[in-house]
C-alpha atoms as an extended CHARMM CRD file, in Angstrom:
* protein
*
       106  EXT
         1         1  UNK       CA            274.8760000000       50.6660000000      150.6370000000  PROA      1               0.0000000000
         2         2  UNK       CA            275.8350000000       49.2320000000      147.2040000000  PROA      2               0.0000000000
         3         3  UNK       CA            273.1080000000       49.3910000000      144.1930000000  PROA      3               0.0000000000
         4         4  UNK       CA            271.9730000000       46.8230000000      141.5650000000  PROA      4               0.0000000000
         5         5  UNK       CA            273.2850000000       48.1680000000      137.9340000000  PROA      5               0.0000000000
         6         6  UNK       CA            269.5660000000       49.6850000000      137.0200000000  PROA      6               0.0000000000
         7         7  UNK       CA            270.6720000000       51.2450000000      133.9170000000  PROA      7               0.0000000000
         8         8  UNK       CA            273.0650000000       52.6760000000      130.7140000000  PROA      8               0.0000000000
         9         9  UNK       CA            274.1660000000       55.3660000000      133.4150000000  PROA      9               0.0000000000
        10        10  UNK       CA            275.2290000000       52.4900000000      136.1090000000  PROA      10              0.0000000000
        11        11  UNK       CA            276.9770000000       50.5850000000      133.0630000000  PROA      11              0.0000000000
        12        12  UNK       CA            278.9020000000       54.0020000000      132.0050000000  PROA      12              0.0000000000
        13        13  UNK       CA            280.4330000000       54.1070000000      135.5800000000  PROA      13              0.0000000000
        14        14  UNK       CA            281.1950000000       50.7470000000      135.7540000000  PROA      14              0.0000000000
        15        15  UNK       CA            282.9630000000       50.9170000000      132.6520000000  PROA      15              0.0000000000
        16        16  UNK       CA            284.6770000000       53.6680000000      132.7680000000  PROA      16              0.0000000000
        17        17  UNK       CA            286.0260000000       52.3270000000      136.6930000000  PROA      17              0.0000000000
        18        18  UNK       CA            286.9400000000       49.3270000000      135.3460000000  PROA      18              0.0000000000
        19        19  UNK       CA            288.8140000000       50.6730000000      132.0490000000  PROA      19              0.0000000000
        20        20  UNK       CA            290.5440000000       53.1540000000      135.2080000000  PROA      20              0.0000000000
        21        21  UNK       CA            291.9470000000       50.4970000000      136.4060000000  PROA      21              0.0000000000
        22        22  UNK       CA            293.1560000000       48.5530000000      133.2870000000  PROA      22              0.0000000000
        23        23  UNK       CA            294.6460000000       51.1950000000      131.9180000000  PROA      23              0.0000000000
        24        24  UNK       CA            297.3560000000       51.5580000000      135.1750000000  PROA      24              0.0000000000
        25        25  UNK       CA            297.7350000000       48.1880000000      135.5610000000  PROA      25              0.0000000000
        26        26  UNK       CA            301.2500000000       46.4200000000      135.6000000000  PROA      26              0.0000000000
        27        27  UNK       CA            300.0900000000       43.4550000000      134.3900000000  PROA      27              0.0000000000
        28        28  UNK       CA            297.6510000000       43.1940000000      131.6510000000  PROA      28              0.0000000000
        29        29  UNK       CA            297.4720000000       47.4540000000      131.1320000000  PROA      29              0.0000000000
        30        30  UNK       CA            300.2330000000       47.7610000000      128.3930000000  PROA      30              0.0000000000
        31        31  UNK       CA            298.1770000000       45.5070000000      126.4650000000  PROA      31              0.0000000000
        32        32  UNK       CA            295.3530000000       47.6760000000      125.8910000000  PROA      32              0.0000000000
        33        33  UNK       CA            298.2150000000       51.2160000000      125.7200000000  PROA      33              0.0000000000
        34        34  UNK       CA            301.1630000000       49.7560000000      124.2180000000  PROA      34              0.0000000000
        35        35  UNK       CA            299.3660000000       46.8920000000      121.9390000000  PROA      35              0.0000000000
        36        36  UNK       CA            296.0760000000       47.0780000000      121.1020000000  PROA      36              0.0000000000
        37        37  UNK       CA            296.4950000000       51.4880000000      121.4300000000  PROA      37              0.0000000000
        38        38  UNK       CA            293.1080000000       51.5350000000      122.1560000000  PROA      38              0.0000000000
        39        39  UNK       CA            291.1920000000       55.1450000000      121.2690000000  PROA      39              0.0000000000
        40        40  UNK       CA            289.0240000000       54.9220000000      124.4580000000  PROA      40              0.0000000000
        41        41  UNK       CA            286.4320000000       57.5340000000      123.3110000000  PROA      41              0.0000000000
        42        42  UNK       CA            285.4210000000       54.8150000000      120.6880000000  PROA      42              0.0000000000
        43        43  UNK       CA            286.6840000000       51.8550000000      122.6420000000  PROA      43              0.0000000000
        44        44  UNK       CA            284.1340000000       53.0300000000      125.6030000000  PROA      44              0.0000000000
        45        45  UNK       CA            280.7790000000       53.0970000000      123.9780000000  PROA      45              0.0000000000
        46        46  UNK       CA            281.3760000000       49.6630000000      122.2830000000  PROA      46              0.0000000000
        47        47  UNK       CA            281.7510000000       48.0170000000      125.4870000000  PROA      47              0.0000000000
        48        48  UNK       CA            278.8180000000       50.5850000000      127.3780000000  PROA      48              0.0000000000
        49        49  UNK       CA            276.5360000000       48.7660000000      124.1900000000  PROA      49              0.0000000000
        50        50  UNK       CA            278.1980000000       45.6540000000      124.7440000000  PROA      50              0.0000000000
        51        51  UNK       CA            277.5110000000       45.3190000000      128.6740000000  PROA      51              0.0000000000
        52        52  UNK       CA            274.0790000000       47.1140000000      128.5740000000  PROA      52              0.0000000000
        53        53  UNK       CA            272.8770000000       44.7870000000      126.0530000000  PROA      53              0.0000000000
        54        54  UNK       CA            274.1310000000       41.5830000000      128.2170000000  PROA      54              0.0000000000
        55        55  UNK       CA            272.8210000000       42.3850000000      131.2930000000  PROA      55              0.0000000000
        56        56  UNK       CA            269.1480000000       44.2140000000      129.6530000000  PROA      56              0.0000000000
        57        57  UNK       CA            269.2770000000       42.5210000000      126.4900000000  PROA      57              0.0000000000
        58        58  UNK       CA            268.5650000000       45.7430000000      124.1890000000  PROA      58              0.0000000000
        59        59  UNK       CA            270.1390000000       44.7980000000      121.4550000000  PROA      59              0.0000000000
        60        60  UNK       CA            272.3980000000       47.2730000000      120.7710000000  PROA      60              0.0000000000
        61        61  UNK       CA            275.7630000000       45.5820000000      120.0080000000  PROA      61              0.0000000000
        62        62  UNK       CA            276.4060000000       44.0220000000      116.7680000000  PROA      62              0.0000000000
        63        63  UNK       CA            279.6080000000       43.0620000000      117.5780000000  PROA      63              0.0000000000
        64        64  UNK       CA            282.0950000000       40.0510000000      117.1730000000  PROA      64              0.0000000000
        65        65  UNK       CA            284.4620000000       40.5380000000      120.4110000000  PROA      65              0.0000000000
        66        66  UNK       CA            285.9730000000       37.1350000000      119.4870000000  PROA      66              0.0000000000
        67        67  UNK       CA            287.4470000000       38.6060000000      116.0460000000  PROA      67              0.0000000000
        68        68  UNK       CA            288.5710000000       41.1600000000      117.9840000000  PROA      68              0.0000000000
        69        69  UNK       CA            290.3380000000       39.1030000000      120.1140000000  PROA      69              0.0000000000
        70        70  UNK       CA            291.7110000000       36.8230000000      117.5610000000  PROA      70              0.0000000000
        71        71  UNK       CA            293.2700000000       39.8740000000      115.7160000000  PROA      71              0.0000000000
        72        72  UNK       CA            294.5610000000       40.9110000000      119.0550000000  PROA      72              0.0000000000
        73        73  UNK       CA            296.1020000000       37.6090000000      119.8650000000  PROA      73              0.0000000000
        74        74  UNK       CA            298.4320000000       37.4380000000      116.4410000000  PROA      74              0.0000000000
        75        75  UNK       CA            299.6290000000       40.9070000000      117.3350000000  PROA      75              0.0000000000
        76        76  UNK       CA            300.5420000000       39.6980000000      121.3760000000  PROA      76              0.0000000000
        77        77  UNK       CA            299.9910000000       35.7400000000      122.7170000000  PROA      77              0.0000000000
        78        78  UNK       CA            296.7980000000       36.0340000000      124.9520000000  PROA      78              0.0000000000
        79        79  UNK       CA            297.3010000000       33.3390000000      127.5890000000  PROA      79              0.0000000000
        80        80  UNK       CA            294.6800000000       31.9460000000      130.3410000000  PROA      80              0.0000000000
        81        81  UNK       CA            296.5930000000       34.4280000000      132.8200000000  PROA      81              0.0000000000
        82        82  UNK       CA            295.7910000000       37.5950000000      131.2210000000  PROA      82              0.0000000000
        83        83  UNK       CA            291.6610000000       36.5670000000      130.9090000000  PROA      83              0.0000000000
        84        84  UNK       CA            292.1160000000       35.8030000000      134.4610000000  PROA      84              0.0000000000
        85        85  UNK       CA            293.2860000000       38.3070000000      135.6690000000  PROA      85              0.0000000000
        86        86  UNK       CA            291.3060000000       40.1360000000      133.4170000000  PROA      86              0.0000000000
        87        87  UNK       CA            288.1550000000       38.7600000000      134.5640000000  PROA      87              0.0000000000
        88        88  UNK       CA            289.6280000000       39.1630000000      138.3790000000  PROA      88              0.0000000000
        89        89  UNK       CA            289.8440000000       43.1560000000      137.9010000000  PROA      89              0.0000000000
        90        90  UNK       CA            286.6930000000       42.7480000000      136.4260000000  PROA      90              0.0000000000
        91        91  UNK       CA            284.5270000000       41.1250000000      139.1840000000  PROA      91              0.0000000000
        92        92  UNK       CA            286.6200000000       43.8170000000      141.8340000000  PROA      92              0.0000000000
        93        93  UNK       CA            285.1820000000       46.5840000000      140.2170000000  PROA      93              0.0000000000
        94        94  UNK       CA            281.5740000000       45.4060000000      140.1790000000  PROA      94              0.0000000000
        95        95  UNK       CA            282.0670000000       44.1900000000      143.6030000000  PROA      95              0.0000000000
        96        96  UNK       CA            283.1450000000       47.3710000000      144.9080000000  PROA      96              0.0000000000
        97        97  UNK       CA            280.5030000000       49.3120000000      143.3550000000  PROA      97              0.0000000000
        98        98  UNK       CA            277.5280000000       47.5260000000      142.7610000000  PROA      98              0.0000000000
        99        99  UNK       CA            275.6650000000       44.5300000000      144.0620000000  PROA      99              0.0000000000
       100       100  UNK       CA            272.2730000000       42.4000000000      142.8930000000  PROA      100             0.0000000000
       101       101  UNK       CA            270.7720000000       40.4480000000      140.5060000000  PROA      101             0.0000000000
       102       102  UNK       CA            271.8400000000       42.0710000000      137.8200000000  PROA      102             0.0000000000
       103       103  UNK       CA            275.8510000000       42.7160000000      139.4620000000  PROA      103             0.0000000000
       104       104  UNK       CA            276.1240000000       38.6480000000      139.8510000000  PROA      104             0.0000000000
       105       105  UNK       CA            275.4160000000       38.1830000000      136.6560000000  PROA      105             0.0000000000
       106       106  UNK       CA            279.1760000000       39.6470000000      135.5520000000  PROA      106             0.0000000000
């Protein structure tokens, strides 16, 4: 039986499932490798602060993902497709991990 996300720990494996995933993927993956280059080992804990503070509110992301995006955008057109299916992987991978009050609210 699936689990709520309780905790950082649960974020961490969500995360790091999800980022699994991206990083293989045909369509959106070469964004993140080939684009953006992201260096995962500070790419990850942004986004373990990022989620944990979303779904528990702790405060501890001081972020602006939509600059981030912007600068991302001028370097490769984001279109409504990519977010989608984007957001698609996204939902999978809580879906096949998790489930709860706090897993609906991603």
């Amino acid at each position: 039986m699936k689990k709520d996300i309780r905790n950082r720990k649960d974020i961490e494996r969500l995360i790091n499932r999800f980022y699994d995933k991206i990083k293989t993927d045909t369509v959106i993956g070469f964004i993140f490798t080939d684009i953006a280059k992201v260096h995962w080992e500070q790419h990850l804990p942004v986004m373990y602060d990022f989620w944990e503070n979303a779904i528990f509110h702790t405060g501890n992301y001081a972020g602006n993902p939509l600059e981030s995006h912007k600068k991302l955008h001028h370097l490769f057109p984001l279109t409504p497709a990519h977010f989608d299916h984007w957001n698609k992987l996204f939902a999978d991978t809580v879906d096949a991990h998790f489930e709860g009050t706090n897993a609906r609210l991603l």
